[in-house]
N, C-alpha and C positions, 0 to 999 in steps of 0.2 A: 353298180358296185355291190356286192354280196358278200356277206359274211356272216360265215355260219359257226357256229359252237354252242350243241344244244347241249351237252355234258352240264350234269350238276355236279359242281366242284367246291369238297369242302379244303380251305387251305389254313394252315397253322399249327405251330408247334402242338402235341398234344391231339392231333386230332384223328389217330388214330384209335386211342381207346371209343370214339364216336361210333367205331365202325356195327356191333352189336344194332345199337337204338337206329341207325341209315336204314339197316338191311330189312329190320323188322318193321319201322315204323314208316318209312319213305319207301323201299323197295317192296315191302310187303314178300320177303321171297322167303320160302321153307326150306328148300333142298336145295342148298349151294353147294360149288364144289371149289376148288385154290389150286391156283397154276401156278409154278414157281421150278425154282432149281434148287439144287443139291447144296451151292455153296450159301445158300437162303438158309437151308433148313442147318445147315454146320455152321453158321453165325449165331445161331439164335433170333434169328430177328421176327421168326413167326410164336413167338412168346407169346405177344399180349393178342394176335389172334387167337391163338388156340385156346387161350382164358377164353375169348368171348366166344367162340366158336368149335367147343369141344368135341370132338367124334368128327368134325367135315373131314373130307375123303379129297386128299392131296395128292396132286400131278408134280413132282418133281423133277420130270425126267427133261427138261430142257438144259436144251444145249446154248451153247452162243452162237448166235445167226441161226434162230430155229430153225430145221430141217423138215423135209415136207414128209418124211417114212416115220417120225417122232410122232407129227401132231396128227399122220391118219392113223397111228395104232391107237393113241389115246382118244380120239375121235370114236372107237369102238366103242369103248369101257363107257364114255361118258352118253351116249347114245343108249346105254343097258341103265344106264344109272337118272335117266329121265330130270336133269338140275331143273331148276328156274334161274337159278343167276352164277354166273362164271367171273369168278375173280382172280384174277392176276396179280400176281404181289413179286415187286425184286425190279430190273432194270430192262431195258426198250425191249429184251428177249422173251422172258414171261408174260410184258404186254404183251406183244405182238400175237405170242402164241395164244394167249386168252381170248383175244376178239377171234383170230382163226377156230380156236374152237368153240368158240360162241356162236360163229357160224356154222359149223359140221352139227352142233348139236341139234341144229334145229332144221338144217341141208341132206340130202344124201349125197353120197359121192366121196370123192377125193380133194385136197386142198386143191391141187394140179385146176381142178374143173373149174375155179373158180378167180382164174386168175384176172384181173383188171375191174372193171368198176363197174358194182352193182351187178355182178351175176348170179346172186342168192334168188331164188324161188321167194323163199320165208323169210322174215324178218330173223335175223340172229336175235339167241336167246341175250337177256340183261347182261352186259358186262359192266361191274366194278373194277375201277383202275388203281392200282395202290403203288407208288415209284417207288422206290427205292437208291436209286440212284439220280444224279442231277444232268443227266443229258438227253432223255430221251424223248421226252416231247408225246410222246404214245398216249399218254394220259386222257390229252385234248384233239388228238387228231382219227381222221374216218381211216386209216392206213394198215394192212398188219403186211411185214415185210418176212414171207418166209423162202429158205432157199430150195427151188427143186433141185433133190440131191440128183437128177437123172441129168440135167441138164445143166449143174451147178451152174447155175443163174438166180438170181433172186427174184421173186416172182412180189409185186404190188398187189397185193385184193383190197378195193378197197367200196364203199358205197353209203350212202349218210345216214344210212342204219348199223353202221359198225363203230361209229364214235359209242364212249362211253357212255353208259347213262346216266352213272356217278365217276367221280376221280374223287378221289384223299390223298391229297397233299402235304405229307407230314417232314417236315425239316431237320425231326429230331431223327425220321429212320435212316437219314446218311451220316449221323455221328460217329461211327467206327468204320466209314469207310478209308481204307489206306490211301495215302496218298497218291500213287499211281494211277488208283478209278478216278479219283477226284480231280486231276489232272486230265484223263484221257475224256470221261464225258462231261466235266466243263467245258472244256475243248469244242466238245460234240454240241451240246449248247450254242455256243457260240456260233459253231457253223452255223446252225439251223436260224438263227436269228440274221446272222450275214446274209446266206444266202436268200431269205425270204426277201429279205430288204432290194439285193439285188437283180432279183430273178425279174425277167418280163412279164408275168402274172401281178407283181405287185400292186397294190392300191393302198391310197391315204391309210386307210384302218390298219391292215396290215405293217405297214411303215411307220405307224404309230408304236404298235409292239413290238415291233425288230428294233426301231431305235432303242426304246427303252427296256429289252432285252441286252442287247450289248450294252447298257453302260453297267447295269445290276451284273452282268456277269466279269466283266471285266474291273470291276471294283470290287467283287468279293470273290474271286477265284485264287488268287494268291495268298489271302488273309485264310482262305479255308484248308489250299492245299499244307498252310505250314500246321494249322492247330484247330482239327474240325472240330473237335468234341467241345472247347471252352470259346470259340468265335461265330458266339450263335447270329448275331446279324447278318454277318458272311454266309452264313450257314442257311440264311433264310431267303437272304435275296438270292444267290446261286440257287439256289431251287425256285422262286418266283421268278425268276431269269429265264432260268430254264423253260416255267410253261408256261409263260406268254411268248418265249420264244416257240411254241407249237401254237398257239394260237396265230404266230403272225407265219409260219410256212406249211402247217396245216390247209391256210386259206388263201397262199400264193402258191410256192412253188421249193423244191430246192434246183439247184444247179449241179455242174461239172464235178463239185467237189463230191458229192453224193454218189452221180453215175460213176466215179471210179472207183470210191472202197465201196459200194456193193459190190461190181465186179469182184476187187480184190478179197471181200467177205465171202465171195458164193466161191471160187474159185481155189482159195489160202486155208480160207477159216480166219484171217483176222479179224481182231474185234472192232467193230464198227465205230466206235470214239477213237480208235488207236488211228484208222484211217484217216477219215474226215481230220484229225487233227495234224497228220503230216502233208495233208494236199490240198486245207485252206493256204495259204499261204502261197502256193503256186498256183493255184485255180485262179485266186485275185491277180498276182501278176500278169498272167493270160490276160482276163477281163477288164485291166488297167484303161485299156486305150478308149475300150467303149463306155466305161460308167466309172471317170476317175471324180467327175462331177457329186454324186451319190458317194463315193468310197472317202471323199474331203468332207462331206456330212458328217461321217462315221467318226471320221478322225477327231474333227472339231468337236463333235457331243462327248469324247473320251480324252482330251485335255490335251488334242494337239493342237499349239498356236501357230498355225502357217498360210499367209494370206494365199499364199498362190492350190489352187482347188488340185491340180496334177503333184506338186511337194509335197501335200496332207496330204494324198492319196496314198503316198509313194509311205511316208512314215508310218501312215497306217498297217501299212502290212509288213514294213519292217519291225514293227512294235508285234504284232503277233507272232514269227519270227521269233524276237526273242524271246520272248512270253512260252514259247514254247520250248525253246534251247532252258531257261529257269526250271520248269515244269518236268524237266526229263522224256521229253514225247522224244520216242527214237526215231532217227531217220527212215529213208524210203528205203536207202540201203541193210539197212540195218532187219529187216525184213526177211533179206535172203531169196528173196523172189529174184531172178536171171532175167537179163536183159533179152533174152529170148523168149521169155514169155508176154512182154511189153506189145507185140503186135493183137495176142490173142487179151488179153486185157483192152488194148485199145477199140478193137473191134465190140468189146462187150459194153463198153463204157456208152461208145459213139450208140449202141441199141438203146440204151436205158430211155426210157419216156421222158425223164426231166432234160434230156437234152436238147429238144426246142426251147424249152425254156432259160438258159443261159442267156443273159445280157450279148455275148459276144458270140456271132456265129464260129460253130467249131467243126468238126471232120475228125474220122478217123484218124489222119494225119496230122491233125492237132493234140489230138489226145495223147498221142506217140509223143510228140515233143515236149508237152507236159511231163508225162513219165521221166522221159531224157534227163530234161530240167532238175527235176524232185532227185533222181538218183543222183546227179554227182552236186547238190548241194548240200 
């Protein structure tokens, strides 16, 4: 049984003003460089970096579901600009794009070249992880998900030199998030804790952190969506929810719910907690028959009383369900994605790599019914 997570992770309100005395006195690094996006820098939230980090030389230009023609232009500039450590600041998209170009900086080539696991020549340069939002898990996991725009596919790089080598965990940088984000990547949260727990990769270790992922996020996801800024507990555990929920599918697996809003992210552009939050709830029904056993776990450690393991199962994911109907997460319909494109979705989903790992054997022609399902409910 293996479990890996060599990231040094500082966590707590406040711990971002840290970030200066990390870099200098733990990372030893000179020339950093900051990956982020646009609605980062029109928030304000790169303030108290830039106090401590004046003059660094910022990548804004990410998009949501980073795109692979994005991170190889910026791949140039940062390859002329010779960093020692790559920091990503904001949510799973400026991750993601920061370990990719943590790897190009130190790789020749293309993202394209380096797609599945462990195909770096070099070690990738330092990446620092800094969230910003509460669903992404990126922080603690070896994974950066970016989309070939040629293929509109989402491509996996991933290899155990692309986990971070720090993460900062600060509770206070999701205080002015709207409720909407707080809604869609707690959600996303959630998935990734579910699905670790239920995935066939899972082990004891992991099943430790997925349980105790789901009850922190599902105990303080509604207290934060109504009043982040004054509900700092909610505020803390939704975020420690959050990355121990990537510690625990970091180091299993995700499932079905995953293979299909990638698809629908590489394919839409939608955003990947908006996904994952409308097709947990039918992934699980799907998975019911084979791990209603594990899904009566779930339910029981989050306050439902029902002796029979298939009735908890069953409430468990009606209570998500509503959880989500409270939450405002729109439907599958609501999308606007045409039931004609449900075949070529299906076909993208059934490719994804996490699809052996689903509890429940599935088929392109599973996937489709899924879809079915999700749209007219």
């Amino acid at each position: 049984m293996l479990f890996h997570m060599p990231a040094r992770l500082y966590f707590g309100s406040g711990e971002i003003g840290n970030l200066k005395l990390i870099i200098d006195e733990y990372m030893k690094a000179k020339n950093p460089v900051l990956v982020t996006d646009k609605g980062i820098v029109q928030a304000g939230l790169l303030k108290n970096v830039l106090t401590q980090l004046p003059g660094i030389k910022i990548f804004d230009e990410i998009e949501a579901n980073p795109k692979s023609d994005t991170i190889n232009n910026i791949a140039v500039e940062i390859r002329q600009l010779n960093p020692d450590l790559v920091i990503g600041f904001g949510g799973g998209s400026p991750l993601d794009a920061g370990k990719a170009l943590a790897l190009l900086g130190a790789n020749h080539g293309s993202i394209e070249d380096y797609e599945g696991k462990e195909k770096y020549k070099n070690d990738p340069l330092p990446f620092l992880a800094i969230p910003t939002t509460c669903g992404t898990g990126s922080e603690v996991t070896w994974v950066s998900v970016i989309t070939d725009v040629k293929r509109k596919f989402k491509m996996s790089i991933k290899g155990p030199k692309m986990y971070p080598a720090v993460s900062i965990v600060d509770p206070d940088l999701i205080k002015t998030l709207p409720p909407d984000i707080i809604a869609s990547t707690g959600l996303d949260a959630l998935t990734h804790a579910v699905e670790a727990y239920l995935s066939k990769p899972a082990t004891l270790i992991t099943d430790n952190h997925a349980v105790k992922a789901v009850r922190l996020i599902l105990g303080a996801i509604e207290g934060a969506y109504d009043d982040i800024k004054n509900h700092h507990t909610h505020r803390e555990n939704l975020m420690f929810g959050s990355t121990i929920a990537g510690f625990a599918f970091g180091n299993s697996d995700v499932t079905a719910v995953h293979c299909i809003s990638e698809s629908i992210g590489a394919l839409y552009d939608i955003p990947h907690g908006v996904a994952n939050s409308i097709f947990l709830p039918h992934v699980l029904s799907y998975n019911l028959p084979d791990c209603f056993v594990k899904m009566a776990t779930l339910a029981r450690q989050t306050g439902i009383d029902e002796a029979d393991d298939m009735s908890a199962a069953r409430f468990f994911i009606q209570n998500i369900k509503a959880l989500s109907k409270r939450l405002g997460i729109p439907l599958f319909k609501d999308l606007k994605i045409g039931k004609d494109q449900f075949e070529k979705i299906s076909q993208m989903s059934f490719e994804n790599n996490s699809t052996p790992s689903n509890p429940r054997k599935l088929g392109r022609e599973d996937y489709f019914k899924i879809l079915e399902n999700a749209y007219e409910s």
